[in-house]
C-alpha positions as MATLAB code, in Angstrom:
seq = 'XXXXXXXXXXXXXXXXXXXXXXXXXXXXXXXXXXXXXXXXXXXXXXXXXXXXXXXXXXXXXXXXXXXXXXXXXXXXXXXXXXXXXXXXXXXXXXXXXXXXXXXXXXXXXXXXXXXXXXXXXXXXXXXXXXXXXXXXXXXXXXXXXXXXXXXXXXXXXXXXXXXXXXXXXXXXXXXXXXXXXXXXXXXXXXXXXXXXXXXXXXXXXXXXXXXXXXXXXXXXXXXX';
ca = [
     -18.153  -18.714 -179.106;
     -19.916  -21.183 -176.915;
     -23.631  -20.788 -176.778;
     -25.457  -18.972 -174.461;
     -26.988  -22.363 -172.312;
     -30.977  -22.238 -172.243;
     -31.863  -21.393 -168.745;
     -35.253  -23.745 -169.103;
     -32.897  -26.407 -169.247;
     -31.360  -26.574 -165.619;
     -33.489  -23.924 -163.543;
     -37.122  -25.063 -162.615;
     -38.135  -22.015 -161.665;
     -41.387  -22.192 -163.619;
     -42.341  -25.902 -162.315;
     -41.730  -24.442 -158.805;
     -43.937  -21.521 -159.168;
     -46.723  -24.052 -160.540;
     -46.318  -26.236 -157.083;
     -46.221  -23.284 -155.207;
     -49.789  -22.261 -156.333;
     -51.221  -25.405 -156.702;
     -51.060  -25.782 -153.500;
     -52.508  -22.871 -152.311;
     -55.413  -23.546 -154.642;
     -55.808  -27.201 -153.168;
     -55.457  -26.431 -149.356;
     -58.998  -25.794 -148.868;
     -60.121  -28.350 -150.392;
     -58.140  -30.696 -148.354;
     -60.038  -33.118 -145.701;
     -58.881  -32.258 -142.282;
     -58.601  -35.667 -141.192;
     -55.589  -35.809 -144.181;
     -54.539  -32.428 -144.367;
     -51.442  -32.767 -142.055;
     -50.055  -35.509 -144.387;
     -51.076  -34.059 -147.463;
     -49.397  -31.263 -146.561;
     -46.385  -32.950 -145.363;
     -46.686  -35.035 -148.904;
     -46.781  -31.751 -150.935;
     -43.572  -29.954 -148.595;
     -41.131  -33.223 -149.714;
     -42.344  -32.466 -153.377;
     -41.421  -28.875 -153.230;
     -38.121  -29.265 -151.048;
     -37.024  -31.590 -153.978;
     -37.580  -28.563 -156.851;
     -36.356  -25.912 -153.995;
     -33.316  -28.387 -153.993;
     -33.017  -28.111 -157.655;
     -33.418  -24.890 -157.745;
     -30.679  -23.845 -155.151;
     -28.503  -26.397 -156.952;
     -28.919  -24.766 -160.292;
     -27.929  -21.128 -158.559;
     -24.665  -20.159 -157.112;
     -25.332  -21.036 -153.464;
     -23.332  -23.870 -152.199;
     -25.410  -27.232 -152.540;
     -24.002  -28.603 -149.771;
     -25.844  -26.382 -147.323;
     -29.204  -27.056 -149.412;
     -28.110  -31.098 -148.586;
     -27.239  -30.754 -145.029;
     -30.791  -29.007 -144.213;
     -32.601  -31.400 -146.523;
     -31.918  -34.514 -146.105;
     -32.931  -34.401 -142.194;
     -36.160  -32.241 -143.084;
     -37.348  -35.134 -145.428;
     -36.671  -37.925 -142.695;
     -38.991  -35.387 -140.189;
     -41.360  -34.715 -142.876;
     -42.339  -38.626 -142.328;
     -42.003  -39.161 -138.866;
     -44.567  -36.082 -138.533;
     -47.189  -38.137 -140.703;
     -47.054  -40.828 -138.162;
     -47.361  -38.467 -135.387;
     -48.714  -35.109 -136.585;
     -49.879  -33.877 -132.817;
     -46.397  -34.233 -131.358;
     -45.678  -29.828 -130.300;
     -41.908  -30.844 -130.288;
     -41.777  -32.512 -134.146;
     -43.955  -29.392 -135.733;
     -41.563  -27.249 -133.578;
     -38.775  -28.226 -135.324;
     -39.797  -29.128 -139.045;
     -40.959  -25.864 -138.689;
     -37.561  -24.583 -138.052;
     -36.071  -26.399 -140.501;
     -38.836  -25.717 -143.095;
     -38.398  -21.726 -142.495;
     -34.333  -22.317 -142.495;
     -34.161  -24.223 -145.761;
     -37.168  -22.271 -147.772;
     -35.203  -18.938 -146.732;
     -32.056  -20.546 -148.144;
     -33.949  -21.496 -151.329;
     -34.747  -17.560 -151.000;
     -31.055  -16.832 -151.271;
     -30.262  -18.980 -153.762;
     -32.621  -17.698 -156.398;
     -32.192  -14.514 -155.693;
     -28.732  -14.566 -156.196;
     -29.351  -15.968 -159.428;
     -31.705  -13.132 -160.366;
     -29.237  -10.508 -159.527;
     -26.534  -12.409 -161.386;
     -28.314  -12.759 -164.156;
     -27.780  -10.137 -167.256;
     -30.421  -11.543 -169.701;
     -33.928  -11.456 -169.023;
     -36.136  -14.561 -170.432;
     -39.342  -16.620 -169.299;
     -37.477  -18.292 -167.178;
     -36.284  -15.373 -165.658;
     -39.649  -13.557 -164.531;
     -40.531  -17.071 -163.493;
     -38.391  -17.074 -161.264;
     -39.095  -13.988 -160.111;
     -42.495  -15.215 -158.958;
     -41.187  -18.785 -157.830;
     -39.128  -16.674 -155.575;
     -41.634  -14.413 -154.076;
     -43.629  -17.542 -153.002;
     -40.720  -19.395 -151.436;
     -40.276  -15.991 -149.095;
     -43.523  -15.983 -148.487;
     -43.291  -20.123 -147.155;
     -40.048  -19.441 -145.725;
     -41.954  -16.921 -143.177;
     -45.386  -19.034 -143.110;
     -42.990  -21.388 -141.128;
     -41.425  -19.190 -139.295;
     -44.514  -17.706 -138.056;
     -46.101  -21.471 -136.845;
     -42.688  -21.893 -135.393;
     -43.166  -18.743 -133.126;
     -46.902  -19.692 -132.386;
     -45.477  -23.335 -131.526;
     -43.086  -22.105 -128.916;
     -44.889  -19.134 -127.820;
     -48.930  -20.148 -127.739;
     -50.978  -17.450 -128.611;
     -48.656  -15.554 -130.547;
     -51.175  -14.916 -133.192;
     -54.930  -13.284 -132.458;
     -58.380  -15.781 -131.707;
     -55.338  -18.546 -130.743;
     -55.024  -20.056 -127.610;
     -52.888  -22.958 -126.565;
     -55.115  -25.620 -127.498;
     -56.180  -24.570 -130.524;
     -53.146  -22.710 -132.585;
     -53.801  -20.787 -136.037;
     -53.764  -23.467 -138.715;
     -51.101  -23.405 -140.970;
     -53.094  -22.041 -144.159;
     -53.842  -19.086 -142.171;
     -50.439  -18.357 -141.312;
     -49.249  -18.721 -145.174;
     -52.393  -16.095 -145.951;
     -50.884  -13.900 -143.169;
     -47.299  -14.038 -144.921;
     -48.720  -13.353 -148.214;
     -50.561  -10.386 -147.301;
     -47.614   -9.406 -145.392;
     -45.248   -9.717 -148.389;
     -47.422   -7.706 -150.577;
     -48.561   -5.121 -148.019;
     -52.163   -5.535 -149.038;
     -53.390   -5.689 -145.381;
     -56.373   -7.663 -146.139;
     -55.603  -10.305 -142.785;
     -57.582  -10.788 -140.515;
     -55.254  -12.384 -138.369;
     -53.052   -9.787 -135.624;
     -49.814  -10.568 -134.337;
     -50.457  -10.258 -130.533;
     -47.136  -11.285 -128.850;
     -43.619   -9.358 -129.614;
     -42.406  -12.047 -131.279;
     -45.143  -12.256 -133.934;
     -45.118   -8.761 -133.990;
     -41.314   -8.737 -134.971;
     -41.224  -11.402 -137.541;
     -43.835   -9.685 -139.095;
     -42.288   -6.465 -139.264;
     -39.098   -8.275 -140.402;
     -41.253   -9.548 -143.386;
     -42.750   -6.176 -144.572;
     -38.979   -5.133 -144.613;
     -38.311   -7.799 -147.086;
     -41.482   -7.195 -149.343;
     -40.202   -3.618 -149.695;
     -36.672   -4.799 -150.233;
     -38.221   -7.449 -153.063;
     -39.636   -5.081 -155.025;
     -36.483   -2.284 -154.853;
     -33.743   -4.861 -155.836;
     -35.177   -7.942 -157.133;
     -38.132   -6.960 -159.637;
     -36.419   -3.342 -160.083;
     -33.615   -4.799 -161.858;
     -35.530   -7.148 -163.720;
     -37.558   -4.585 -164.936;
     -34.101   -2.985 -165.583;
     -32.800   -5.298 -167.626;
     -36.042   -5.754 -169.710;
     -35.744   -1.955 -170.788;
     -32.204   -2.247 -171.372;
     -33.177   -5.523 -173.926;
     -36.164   -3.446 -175.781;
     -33.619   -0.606 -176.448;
     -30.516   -2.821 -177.599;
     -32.712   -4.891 -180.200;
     -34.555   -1.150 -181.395;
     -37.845    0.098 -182.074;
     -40.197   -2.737 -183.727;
     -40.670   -2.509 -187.259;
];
């Protein structure tokens, strides 16, 4: 019988999870003056673990490529121009399309999955934060076409992106602790969109890795 392959081995689940908050840790502390390239700096590094990770899952890697590949080339032509409205319109786009891919892709591999390891509730959280990019982008997408979209914005002076990642956290979770109110339809949608799939997170994703964790602890019996 072949041996059951260690998922640490191909799935970087737990090295994306680590980028994922280090970054929201560092933000803050970011100059301004920088904090457009930094930022575009730190996106390439994740894309290349979200890349792994859709690799290592069932979704096709070809689609993970074809989004990629012309995401990295704008990542870098936005660090020479970072106040061009059309360029952040569009890595934007691309940003929410391929992080909501990623989304797929590991969460296909968490519902495939029938063992539950480290790796596994790693993943789990990896995931959670690559939803809550996914719509971060989405929602400076909407604010890019439609000025305004988001409360105390006007056209001049849009939300900041950190602010619209702390909007799709607190979104995800449903803490409500945001200070920042979707004023225009559209903001108002994606939102609601997102609170849908916080709710769904939590009924099929963790649900059935909690699942599977009983099912373990009762196979392998009572300690001794």
């Amino acid at each position: 019988m072949t041996p059951r392959r260690n998922p640490a081995d191909w799935h970087p689940a737990s090295v994306l999870l680590a980028v994922q908050l280090l970054g929201v840790v560092a933000y803050p502390f970011i100059d301004e003056a920088i904090g457009r390239a930094a930022l575009a700096l730190f996106g390439l590094a994740v894309l290349f673990l979200a890349v792994r990770a859709v690799q290592a899952s069932p979704a096709l890697t070809w689609v993970a490529i074809a989004i990629g590949l012309p995401l990295a080339i704008l990542s870098l032509v936005q660090v020479a121009d970072p106040a061009n409205g059309v360029l952040l319109l569009w890595s934007s786009i691309l940003f929410a399309a391929f992080y909501f891919y990623t989304s797929y892709g590991l969460i296909r591999y968490l519902i495939q999955e029938r063992l539950v390891t480290t790796e596994t509730l790693l993943a789990t959280g990896a995931t959670f934060t690559v939803v809550a990019w996914a719509f971060a982008y989405t929602f400076q997408a909407i604010q890019a076409f439609w000025p305004g979209a988001f409360s105390e914005a006007v056209a001049s002076t849009p939300r900041p992106w950190f602010d619209l990642l702390f909007l799709s956290f607190t979104t995800l979770t449903s803490v409500g602790l945001s200070d920042i109110v979707p004023v225009l339809p559209q903001a108002r949608s994606a939102l609601m969109i997102e609170e849908v799939a916080g709710l769904l997170y939590v009924a099929l994703v963790v649900s059935r890795v909690v699942g599977l964790t009983v099912m373990r602890m009762r196979a392998d019996g009572p300690p001794e």
